[in-house]
C-alpha positions as CSV (number, residue, x, y, z in Angstrom):
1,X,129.0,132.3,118.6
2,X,132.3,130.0,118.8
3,X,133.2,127.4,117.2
4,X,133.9,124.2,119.1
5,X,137.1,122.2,120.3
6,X,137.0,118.2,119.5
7,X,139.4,115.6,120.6
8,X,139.3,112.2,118.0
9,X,140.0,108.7,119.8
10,X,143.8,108.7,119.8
11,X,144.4,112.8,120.7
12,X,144.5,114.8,117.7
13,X,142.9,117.8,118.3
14,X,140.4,120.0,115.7
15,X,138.5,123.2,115.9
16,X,135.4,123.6,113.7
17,X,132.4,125.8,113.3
18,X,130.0,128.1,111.5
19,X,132.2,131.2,112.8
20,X,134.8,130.7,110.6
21,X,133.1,128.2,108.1
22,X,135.8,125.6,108.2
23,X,137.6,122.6,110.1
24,X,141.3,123.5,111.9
25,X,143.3,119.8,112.3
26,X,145.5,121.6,115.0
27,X,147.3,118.6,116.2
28,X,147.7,115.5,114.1
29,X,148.4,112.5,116.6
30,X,149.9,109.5,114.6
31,X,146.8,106.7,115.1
32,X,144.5,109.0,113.8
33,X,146.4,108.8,110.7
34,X,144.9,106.3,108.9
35,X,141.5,107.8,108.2
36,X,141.7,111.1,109.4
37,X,141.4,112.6,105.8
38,X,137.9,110.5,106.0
39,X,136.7,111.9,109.3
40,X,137.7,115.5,108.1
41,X,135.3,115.4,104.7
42,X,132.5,113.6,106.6
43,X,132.5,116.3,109.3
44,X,132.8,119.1,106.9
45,X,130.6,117.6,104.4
46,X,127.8,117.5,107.5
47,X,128.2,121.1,108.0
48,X,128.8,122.5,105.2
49,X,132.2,124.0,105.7
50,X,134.0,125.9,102.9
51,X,137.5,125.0,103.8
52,X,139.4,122.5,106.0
53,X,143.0,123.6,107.2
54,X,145.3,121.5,108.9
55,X,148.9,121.9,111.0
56,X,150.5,118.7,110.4
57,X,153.9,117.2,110.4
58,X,155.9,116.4,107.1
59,X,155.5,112.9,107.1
60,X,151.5,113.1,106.7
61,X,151.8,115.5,104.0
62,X,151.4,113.0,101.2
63,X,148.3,111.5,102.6
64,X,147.1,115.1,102.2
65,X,148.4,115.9,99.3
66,X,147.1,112.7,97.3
67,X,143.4,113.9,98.2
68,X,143.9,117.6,97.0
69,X,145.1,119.4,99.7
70,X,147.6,122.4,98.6
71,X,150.4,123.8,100.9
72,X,149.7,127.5,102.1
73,X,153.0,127.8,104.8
74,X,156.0,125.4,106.4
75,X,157.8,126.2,109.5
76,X,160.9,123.8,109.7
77,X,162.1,121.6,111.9
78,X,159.5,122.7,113.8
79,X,158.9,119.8,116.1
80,X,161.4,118.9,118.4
81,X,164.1,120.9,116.1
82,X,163.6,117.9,113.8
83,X,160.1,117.7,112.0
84,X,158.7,120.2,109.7
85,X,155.5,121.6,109.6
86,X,153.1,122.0,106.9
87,X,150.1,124.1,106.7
88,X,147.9,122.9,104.1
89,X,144.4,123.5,103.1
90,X,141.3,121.7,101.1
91,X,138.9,124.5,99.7
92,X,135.6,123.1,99.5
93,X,134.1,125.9,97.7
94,X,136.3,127.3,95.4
95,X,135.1,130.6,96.3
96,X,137.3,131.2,99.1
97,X,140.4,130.3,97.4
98,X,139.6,133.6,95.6
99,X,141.2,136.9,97.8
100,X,140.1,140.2,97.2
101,X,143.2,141.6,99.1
102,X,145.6,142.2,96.3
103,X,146.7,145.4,97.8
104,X,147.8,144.2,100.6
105,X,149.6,141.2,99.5
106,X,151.6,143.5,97.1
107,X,152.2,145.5,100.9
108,X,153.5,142.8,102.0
109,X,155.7,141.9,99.4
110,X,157.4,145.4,99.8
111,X,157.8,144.6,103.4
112,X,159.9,141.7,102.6
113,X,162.2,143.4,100.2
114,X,163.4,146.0,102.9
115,X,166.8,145.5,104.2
116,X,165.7,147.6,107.6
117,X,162.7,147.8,109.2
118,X,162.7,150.4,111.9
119,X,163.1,150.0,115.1
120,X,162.2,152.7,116.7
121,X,158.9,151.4,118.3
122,X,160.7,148.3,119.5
123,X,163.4,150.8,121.3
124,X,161.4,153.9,122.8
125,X,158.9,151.9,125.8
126,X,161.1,149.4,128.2
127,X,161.4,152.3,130.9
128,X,157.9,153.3,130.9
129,X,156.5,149.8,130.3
130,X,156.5,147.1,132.9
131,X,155.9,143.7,131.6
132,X,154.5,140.9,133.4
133,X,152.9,136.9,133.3
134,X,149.3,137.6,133.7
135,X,147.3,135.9,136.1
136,X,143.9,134.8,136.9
137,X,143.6,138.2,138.4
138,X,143.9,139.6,135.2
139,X,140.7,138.1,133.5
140,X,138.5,141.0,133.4
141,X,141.2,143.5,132.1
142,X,142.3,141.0,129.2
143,X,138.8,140.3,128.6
144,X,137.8,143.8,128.7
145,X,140.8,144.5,125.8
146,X,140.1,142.0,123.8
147,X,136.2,142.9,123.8
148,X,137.9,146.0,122.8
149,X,139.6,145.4,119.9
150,X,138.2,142.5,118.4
151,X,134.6,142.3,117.0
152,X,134.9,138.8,116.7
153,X,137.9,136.3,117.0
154,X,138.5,132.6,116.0
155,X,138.7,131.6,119.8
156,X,136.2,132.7,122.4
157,X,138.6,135.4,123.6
158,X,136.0,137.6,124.5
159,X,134.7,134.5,127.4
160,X,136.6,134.8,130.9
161,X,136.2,131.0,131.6
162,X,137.9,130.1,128.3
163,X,140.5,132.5,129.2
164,X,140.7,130.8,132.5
165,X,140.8,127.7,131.4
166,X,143.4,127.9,128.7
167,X,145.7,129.7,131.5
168,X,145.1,126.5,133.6
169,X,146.6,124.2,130.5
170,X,149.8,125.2,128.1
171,X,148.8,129.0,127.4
172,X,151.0,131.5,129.2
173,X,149.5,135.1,129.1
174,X,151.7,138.2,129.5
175,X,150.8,141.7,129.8
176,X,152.2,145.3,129.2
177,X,151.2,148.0,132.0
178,X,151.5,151.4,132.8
179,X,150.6,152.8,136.6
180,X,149.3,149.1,137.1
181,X,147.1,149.8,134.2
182,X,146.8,146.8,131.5
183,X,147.6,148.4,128.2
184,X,148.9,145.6,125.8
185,X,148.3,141.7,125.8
186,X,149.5,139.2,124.3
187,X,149.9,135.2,124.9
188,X,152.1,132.1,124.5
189,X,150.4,128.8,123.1
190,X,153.1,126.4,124.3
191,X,153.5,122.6,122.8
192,X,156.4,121.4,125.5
193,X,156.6,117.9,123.6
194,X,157.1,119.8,120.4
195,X,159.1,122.7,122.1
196,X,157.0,125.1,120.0
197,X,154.9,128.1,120.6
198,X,153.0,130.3,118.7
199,X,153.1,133.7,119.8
200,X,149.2,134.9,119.2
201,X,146.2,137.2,120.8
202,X,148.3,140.5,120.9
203,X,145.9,143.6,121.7
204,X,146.6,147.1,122.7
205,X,144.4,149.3,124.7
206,X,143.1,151.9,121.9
207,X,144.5,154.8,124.5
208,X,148.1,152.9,124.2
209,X,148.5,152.2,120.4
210,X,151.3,153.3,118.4
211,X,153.8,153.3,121.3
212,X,155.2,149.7,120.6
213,X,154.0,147.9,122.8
214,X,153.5,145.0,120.6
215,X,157.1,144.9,120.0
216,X,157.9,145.2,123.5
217,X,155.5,141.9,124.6
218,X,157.0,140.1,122.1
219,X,161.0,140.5,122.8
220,X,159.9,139.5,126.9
221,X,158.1,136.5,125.8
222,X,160.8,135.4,123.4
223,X,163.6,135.2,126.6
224,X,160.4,133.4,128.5
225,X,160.2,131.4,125.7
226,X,163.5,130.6,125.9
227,X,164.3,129.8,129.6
228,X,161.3,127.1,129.1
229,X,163.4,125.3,126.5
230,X,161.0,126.4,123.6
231,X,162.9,125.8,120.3
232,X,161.1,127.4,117.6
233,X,158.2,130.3,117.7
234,X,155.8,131.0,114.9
235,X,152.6,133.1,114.7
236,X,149.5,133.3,111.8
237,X,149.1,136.9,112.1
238,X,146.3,138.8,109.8
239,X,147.1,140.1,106.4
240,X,145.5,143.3,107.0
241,X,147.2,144.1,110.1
242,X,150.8,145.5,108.2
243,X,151.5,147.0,111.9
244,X,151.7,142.9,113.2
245,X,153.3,142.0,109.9
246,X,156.2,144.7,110.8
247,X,156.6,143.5,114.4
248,X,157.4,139.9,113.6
249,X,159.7,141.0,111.0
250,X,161.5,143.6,112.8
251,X,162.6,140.7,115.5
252,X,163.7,138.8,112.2
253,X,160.7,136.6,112.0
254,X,160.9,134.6,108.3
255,X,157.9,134.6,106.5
256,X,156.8,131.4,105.3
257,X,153.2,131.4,103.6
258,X,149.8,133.1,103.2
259,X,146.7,130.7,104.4
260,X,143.9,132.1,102.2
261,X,140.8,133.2,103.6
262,X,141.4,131.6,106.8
263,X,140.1,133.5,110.3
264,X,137.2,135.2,111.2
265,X,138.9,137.9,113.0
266,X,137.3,141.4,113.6
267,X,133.3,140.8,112.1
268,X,135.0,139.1,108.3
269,X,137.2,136.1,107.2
270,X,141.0,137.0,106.4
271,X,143.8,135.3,105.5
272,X,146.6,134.7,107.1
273,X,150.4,135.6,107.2
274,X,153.1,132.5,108.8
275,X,155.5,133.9,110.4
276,X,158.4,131.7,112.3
277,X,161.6,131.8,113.9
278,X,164.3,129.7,116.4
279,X,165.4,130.6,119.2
């Protein structure tokens, strides 16, 4: 089970389904504006959805705001180096807005009172690592990872054609290997208009975890990044997951936000931790 992808009339682009029991406005295009609040409650009101989250740029935020919405994150001048983000939510059943992970949002709040992070991870793999841009070669062994370490995920990672088919648009795909083994993954959503990416998907073999490889993907695909005139990065990266939390914030990554019960991501709903940073 996945939920689907939708495109309204003028481009903006949503996600919705039972899997994660809510609606995800992932692109907001500007003539959809005027009555895209309307289309988002009729579509969740026909399905039932708990919550409807939405990516959208500053300027819309007061059409938002005005019909309940809360902000969860912001990522600024993250369009173009000029436009904000804001991440904000409607909860439709005021049962998700309620978290039962206390414990490891006071984690996290330790984590971002440390001056230094170590780095060790990040340091001890470039010579025995080789990382590379994956290709449609690659399929089975990043499908074979992610069946691996993901139960179930908020995109149909786990179905070669998707995988296929979101290398053939603006989603870059780079790998960690070892003896021409796969042993880490990890990919680049690009928005070249918006000279954003988020940085998202990472998985490490079970056999390879707790070497760093994470950290290692991630510093190669920021110089990618980079060299393809991509401006700001940003990742929604799980709560639970303090390993990911550390990674982002040992390459200086600035926390920005919590979305709330937000991602079915390994068999339960989570929420959420923004991370961004300019490059």
């Amino acid at each position: 089970m996945s939920d689907s992808i939708e495109i309204l009339k003028h481009g903006s682009l949503l996600q919705h389904g039972k899997l994660n029991d809510r609606i995800y406005l992932m692109k907001l295009a500007k003539d959809d504006s005027s009555d895209i609040i309307q289309t988002l409650h009729k579509i969740s009101s026909e399905n039932k959805y708990s919550k409807i989250f939405c990516k959208i740029p500053k300027w819309a935020a007061p059409l938002f705001f005005s019909e309940g919405y809360v902000l969860e994150a912001s990522i600024p001048k993250f369009f173009n180096k000029k436009e904000d983000a804001f991440f904000v939510s409607k909860f439709i059943d005021s049962k998700r807005q309620q978290t039962n992970e206390n414990s490891k949002l006071a984690t996290l709040s330790e984590l971002l009172h440390q001056k230094d992070l170590t780095k060790a991870h990040a340091q001890n793999s470039a010579s025995e690592f080789t990382v590379r841009k994956l290709n449609e070669n690659d399929v089975p062994s990043i499908v074979e990872i992610y069946k691996q370490i993901f139960l179930s995920y908020p995109f149909p990672i786990h179905n070669p054609n998707y995988i296929l088919q979101t290398m053939e648009e603006d989603v870059q795909y780079y790998g960690v290997e070892i003896e021409g083994k796969l042993a880490g993954i990890a990919s680049s959503e690009i928005d070249k208009k918006g000279m954003n990416a988020e940085m998202t998907d990472f998985a490490t073999s079970s056999e390879f975890q707790g070497r760093g490889l994470a950290n290692l993907l991630l510093s190669s695909m920021e110089a990618e990044m980079k060299a393809q005139g991509i401006s700001t990065l940003y990742t929604i990266a799980r709560l639970n997951s303090i390993a990911m939390n550390k990674t982002f914030l040992r390459l200086n990554y600035h926390y920005s936000g919590t979305l709330i019960n937000n991602t079915n991501i390994a068999g339960k709903i989570e929420s959420m931790n923004v991370y961004y940073k300019h490059i």
